[in-house]
Backbone as CSV, one residue per row, in Angstrom:
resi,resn,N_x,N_y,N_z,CA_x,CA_y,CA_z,C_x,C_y,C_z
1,UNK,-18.294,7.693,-6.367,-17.479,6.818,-5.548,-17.889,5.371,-5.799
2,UNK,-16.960,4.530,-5.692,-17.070,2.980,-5.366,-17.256,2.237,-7.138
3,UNK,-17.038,3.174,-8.042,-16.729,2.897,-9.238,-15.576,2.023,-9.501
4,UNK,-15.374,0.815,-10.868,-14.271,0.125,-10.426,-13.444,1.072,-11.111
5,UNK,-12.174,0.821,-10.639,-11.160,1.903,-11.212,-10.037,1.098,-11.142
6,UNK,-9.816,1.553,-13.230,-8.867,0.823,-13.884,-8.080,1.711,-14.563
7,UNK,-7.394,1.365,-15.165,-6.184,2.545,-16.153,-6.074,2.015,-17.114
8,UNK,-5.984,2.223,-18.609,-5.846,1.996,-19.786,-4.006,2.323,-20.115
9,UNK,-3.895,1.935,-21.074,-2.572,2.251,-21.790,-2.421,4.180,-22.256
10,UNK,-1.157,4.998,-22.073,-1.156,5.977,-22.398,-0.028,6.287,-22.178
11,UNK,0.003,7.743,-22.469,1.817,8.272,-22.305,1.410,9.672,-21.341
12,UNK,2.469,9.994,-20.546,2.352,11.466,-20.250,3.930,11.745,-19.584
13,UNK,4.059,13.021,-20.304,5.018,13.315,-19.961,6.352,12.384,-20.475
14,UNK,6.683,11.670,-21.463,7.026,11.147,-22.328,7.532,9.389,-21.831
15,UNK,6.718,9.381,-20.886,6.975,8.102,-20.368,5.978,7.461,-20.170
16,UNK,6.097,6.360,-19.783,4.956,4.842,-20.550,5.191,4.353,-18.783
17,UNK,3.923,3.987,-18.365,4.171,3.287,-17.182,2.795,1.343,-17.862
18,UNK,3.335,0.807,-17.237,2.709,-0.788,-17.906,1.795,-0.849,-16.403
19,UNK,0.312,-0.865,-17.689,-0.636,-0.911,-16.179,-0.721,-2.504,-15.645
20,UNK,-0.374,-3.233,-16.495,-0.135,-4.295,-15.177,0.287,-4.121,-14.151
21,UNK,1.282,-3.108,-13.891,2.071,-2.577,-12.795,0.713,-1.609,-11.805
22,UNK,0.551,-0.775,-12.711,-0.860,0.239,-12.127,-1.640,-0.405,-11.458
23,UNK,-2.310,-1.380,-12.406,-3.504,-1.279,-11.707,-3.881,-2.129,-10.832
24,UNK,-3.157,-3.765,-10.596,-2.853,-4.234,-9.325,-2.910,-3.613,-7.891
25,UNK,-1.966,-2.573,-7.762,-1.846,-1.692,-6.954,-3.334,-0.269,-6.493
26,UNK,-3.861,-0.464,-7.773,-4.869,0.527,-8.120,-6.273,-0.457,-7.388
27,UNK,-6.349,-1.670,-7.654,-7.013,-2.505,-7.241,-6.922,-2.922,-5.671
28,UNK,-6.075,-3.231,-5.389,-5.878,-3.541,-3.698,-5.931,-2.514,-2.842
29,UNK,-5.849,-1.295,-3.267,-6.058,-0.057,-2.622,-7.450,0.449,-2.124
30,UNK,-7.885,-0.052,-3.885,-9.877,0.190,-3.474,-9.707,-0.960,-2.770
31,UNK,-9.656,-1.686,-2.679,-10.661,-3.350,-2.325,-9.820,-2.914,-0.607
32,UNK,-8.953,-2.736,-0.103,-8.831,-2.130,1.690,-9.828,-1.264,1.750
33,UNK,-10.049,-0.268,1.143,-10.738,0.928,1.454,-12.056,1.092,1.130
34,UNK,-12.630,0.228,0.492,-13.949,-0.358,0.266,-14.077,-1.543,1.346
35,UNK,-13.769,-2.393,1.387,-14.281,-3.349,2.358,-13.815,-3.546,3.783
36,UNK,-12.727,-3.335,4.074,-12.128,-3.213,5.383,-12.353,-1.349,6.083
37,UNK,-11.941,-0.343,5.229,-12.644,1.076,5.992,-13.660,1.087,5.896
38,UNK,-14.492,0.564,4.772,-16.102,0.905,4.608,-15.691,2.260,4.051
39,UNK,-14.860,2.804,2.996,-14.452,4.125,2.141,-14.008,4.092,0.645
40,UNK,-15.374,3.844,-0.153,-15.184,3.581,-1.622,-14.032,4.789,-1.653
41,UNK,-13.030,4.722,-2.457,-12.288,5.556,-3.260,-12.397,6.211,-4.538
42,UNK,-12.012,7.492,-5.101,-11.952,7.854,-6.586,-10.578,8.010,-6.498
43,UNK,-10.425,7.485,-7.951,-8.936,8.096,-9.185,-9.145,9.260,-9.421
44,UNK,-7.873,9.818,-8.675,-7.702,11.115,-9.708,-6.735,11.153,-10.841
45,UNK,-6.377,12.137,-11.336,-5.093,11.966,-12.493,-3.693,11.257,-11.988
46,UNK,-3.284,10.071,-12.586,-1.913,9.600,-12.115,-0.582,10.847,-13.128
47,UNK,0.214,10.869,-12.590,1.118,11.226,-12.837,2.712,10.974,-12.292
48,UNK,3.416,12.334,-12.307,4.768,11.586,-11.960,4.788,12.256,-10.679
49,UNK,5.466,11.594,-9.947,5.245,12.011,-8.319,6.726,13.227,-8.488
50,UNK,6.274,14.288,-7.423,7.158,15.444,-7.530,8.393,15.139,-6.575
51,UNK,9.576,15.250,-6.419,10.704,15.017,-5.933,10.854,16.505,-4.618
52,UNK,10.074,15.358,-3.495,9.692,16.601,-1.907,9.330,15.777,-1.178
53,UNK,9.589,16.201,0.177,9.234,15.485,1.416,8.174,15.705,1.553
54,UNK,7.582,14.407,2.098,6.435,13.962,2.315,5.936,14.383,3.732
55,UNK,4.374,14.690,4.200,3.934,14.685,5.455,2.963,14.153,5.842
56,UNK,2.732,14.234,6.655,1.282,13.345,7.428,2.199,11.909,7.628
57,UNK,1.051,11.090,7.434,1.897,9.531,7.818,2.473,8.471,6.489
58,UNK,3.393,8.006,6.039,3.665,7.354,4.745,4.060,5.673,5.075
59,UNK,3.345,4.883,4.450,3.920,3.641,5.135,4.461,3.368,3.791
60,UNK,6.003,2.626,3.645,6.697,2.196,2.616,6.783,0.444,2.609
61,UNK,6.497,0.021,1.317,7.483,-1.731,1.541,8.304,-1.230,0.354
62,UNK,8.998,-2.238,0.027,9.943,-2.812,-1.072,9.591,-3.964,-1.453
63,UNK,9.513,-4.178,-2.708,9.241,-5.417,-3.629,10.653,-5.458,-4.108
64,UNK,10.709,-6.939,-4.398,11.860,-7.646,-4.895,11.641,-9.126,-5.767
65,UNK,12.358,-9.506,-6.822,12.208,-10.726,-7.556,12.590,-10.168,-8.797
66,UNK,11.574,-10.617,-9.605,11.480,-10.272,-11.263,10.978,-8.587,-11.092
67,UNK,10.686,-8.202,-10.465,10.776,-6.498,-9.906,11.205,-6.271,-9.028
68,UNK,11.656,-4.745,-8.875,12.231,-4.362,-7.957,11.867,-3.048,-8.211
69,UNK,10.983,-2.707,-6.432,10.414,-1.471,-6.785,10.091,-1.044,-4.768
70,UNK,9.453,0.101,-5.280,9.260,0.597,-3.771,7.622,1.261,-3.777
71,UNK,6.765,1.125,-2.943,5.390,1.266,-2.760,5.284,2.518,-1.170
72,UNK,4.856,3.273,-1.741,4.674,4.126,-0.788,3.119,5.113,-0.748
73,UNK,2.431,4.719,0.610,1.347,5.216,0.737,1.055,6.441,1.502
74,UNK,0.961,7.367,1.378,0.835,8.474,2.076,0.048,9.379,2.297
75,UNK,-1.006,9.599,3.498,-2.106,10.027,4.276,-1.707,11.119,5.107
76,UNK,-2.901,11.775,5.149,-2.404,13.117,5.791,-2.589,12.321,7.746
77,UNK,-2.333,13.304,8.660,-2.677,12.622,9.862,-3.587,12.522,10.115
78,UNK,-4.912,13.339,9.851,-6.337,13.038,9.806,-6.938,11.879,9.264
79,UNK,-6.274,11.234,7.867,-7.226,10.183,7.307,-5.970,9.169,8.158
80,UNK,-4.693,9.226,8.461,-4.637,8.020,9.094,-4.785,7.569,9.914
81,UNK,-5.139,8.211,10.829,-6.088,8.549,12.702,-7.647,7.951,12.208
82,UNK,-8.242,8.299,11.287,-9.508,7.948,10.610,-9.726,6.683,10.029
83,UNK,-8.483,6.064,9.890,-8.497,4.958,9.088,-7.964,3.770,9.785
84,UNK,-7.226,4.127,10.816,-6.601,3.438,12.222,-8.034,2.885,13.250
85,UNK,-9.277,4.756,13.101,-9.803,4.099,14.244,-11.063,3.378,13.412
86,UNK,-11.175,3.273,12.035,-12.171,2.327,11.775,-11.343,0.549,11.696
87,UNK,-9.990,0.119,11.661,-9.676,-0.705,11.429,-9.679,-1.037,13.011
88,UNK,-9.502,-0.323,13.884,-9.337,-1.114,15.744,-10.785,-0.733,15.774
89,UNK,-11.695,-0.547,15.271,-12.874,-0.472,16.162,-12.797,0.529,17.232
90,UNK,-12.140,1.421,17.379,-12.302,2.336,18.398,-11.528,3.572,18.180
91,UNK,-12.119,4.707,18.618,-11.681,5.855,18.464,-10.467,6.375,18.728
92,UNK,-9.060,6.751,18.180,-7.826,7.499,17.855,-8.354,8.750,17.927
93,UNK,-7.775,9.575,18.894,-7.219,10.541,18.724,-6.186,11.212,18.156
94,UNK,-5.126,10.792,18.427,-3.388,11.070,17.254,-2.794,10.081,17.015
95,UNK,-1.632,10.622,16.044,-0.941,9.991,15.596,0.015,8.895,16.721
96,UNK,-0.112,7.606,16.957,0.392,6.963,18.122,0.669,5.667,17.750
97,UNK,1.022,4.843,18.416,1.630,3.588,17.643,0.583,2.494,17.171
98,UNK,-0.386,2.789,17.569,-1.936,1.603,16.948,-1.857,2.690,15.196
99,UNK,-1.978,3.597,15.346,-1.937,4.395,13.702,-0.826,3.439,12.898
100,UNK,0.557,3.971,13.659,1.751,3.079,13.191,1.037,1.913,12.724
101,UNK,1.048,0.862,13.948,0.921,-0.204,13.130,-0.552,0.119,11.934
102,UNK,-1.452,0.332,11.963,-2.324,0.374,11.350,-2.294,0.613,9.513
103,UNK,-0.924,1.712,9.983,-0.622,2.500,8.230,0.434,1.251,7.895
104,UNK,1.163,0.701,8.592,2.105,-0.782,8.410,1.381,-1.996,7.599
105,UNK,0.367,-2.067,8.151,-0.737,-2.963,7.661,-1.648,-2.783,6.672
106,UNK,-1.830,-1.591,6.483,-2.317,-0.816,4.954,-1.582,-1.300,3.746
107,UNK,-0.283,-0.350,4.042,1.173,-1.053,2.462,1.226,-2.362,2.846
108,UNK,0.904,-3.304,3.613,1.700,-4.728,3.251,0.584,-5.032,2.727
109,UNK,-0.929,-4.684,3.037,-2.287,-5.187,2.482,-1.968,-4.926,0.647
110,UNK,-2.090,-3.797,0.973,-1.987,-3.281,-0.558,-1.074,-4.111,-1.530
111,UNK,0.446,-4.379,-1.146,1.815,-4.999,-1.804,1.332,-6.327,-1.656
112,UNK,0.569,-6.923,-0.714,0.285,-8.277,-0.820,-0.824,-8.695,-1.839
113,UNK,-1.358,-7.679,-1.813,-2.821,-8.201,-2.614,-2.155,-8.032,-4.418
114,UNK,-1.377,-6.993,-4.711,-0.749,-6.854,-5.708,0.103,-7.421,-6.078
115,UNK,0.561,-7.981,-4.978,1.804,-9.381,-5.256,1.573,-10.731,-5.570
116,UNK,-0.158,-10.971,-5.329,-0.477,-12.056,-5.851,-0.971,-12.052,-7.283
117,UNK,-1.107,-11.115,-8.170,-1.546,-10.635,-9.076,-0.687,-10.313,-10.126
118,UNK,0.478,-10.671,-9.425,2.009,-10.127,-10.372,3.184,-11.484,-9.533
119,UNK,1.941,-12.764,-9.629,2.612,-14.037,-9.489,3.804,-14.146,-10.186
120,UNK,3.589,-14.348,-11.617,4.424,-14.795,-12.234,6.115,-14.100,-12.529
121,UNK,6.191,-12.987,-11.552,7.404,-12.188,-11.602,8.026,-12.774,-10.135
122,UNK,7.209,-13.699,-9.824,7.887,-14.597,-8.335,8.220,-13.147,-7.002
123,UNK,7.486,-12.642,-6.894,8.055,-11.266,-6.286,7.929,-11.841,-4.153
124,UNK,9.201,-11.222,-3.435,8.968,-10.834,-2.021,8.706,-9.360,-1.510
125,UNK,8.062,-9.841,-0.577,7.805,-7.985,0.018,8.886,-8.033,1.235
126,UNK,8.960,-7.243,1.433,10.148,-6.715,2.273,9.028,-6.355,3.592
127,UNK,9.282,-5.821,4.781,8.544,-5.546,5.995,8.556,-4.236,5.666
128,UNK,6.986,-3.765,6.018,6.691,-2.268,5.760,7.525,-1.446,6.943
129,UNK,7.542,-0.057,6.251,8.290,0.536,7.377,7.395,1.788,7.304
130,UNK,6.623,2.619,8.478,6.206,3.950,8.825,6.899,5.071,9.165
131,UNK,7.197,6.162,7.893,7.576,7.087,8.261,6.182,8.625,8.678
132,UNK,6.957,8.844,9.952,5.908,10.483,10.610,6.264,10.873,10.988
133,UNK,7.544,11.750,10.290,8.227,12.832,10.689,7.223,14.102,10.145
134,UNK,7.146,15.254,10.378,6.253,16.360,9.829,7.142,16.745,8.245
135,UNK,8.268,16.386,7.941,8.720,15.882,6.246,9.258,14.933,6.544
136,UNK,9.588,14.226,5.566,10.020,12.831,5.426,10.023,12.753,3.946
137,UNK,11.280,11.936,3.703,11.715,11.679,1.934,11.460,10.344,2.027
138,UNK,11.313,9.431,1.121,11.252,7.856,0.496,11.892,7.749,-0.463
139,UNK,13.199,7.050,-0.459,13.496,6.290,-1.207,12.883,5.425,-2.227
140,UNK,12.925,6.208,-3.640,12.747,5.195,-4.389,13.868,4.086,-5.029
141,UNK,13.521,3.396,-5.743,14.427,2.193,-6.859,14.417,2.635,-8.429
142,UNK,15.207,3.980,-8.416,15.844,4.511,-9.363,14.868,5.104,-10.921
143,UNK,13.762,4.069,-11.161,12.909,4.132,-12.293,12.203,5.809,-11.622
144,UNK,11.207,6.038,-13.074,10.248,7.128,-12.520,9.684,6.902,-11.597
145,UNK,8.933,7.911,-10.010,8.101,7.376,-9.290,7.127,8.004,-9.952
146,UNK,5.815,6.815,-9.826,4.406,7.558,-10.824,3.556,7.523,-9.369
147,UNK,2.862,8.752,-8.884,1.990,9.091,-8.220,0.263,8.488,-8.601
148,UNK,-0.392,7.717,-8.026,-1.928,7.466,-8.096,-2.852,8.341,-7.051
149,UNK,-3.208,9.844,-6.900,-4.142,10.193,-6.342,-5.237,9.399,-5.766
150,UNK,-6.155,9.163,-5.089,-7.205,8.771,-4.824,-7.681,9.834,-3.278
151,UNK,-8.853,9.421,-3.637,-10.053,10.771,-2.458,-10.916,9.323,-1.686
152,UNK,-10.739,9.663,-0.352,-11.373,8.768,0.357,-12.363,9.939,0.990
153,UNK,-13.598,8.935,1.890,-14.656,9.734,2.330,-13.671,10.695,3.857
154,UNK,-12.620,10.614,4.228,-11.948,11.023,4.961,-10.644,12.407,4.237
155,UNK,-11.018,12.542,2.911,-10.082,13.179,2.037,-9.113,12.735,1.708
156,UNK,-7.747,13.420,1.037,-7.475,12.727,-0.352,-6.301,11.736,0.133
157,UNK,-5.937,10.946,-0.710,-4.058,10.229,-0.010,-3.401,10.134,-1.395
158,UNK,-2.231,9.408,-1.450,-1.673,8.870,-2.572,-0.499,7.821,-2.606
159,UNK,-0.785,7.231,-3.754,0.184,5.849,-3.507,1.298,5.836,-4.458
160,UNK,2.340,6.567,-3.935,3.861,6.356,-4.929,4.539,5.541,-5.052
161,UNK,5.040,5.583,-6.411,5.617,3.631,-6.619,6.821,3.796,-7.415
162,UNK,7.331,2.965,-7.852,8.675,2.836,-8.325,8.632,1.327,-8.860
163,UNK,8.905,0.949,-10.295,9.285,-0.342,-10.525,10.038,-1.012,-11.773
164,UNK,10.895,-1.786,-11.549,12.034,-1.964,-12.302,11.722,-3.292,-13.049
165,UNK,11.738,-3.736,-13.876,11.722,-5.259,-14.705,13.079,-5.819,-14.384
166,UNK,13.434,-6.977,-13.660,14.401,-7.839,-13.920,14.212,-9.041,-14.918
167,UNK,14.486,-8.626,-16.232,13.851,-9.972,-16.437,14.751,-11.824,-16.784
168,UNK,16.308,-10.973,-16.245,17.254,-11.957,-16.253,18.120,-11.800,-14.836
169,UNK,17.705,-10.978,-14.222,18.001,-11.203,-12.747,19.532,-10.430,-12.499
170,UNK,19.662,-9.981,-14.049,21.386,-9.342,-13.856,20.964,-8.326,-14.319
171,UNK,20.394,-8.644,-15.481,19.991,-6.774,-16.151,18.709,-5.960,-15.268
172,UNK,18.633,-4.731,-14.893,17.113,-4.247,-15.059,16.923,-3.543,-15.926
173,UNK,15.284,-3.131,-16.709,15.018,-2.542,-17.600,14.048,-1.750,-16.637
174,UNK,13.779,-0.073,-16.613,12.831,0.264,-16.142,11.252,-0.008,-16.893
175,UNK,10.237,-0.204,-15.377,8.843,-0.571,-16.118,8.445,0.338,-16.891
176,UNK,7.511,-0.188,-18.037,6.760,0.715,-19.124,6.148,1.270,-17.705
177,UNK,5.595,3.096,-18.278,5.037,3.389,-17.126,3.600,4.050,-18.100
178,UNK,2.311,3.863,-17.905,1.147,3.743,-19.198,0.001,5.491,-18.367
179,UNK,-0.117,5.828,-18.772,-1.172,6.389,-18.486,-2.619,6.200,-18.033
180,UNK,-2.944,6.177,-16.292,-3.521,5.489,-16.176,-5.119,6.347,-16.169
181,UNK,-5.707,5.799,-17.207,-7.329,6.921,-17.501,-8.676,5.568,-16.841
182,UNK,-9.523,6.628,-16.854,-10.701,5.563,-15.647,-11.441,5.649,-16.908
183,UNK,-11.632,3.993,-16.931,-12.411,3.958,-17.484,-14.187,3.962,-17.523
């Protein structure tokens, strides 16, 4: 645990994801969960996220600009009750609206910290939204969604993404999507 964790260039499954895209996202994820939970994280294998409703708690934003994409974080109800009551300082019992906001404030942490890092695509975040229904689907923005595993000291979550290149504001090209290996 608490290793830095990066992704190299690769293919799987015959698609290319561009870790500029990765690992931004791969980065702001540890750096919440290392310094604000006090919960180094590990990478597990990225891949392509499976097309199924989601459970436990999922907080979504939307990015927009020179990308256009969708960020979705999703915790079982245990690590987000766990991760709620180390961010209020005080003990959660269930899933309740301090979690809400709590998993709200997770994806905008994450999309913000990655949004400064992917300046030059001029990007806005949209207001996170919490879905906790016992399934729940997310909308993605049409490209592959590529799944990033990670294992917190609370067990495992994952951060599904979606992202599109505008790079003339009329056309989109979907992002290279790269294989992301720890180095």
């Amino acid at each position: 645990m608490g290793q830095s964790l990066a992704c190299q260039s690769g293919k799987f499954w015959g698609i290319r994801v561009d870790v500029r895209f990765v690992n931004p996202i791969i980065r702001a994820a540890t750096s919440l969960f290392t310094q604000m939970l006090r919960s180094p994280l590990d990478l597990g294998k990225p891949g392509l996220a499976p097309r199924r409703p989601y459970s436990g708690v999922t907080g979504v934003i939307e990015i927009r600009g020179g990308i256009v994409g969708t960020i979705a974080l999703n915790l079982s109800n245990h690590l987000a009750i766990a991760a709620a009551s180390t961010m209020r300082e005080e003990k959660i019992r269930e899933v309740n609206t301090e979690v809400i906001d709590a998993i709200g404030e997770m994806v905008n942490i994450i999309a913000g910290q990655a949004k400064s890092e992917l300046a030059a695509h001029q990007l806005s975040l949209g207001l996170p939204t919490v879905l906790k229904d016992r399934l729940h689907m997310v909308r993605f923005s049409g490209s592959p969604v590529v799944r990033v595993p990670l294992y917190s000291k609370w067990g495992p979550l994952t951060i599904d993404f979606s992202m599109i290149l505008q790079p003339n504001r009329g056309q989109t090209v979907p992002a290279k999507v790269t294989v992301p290996v720890i180095r």
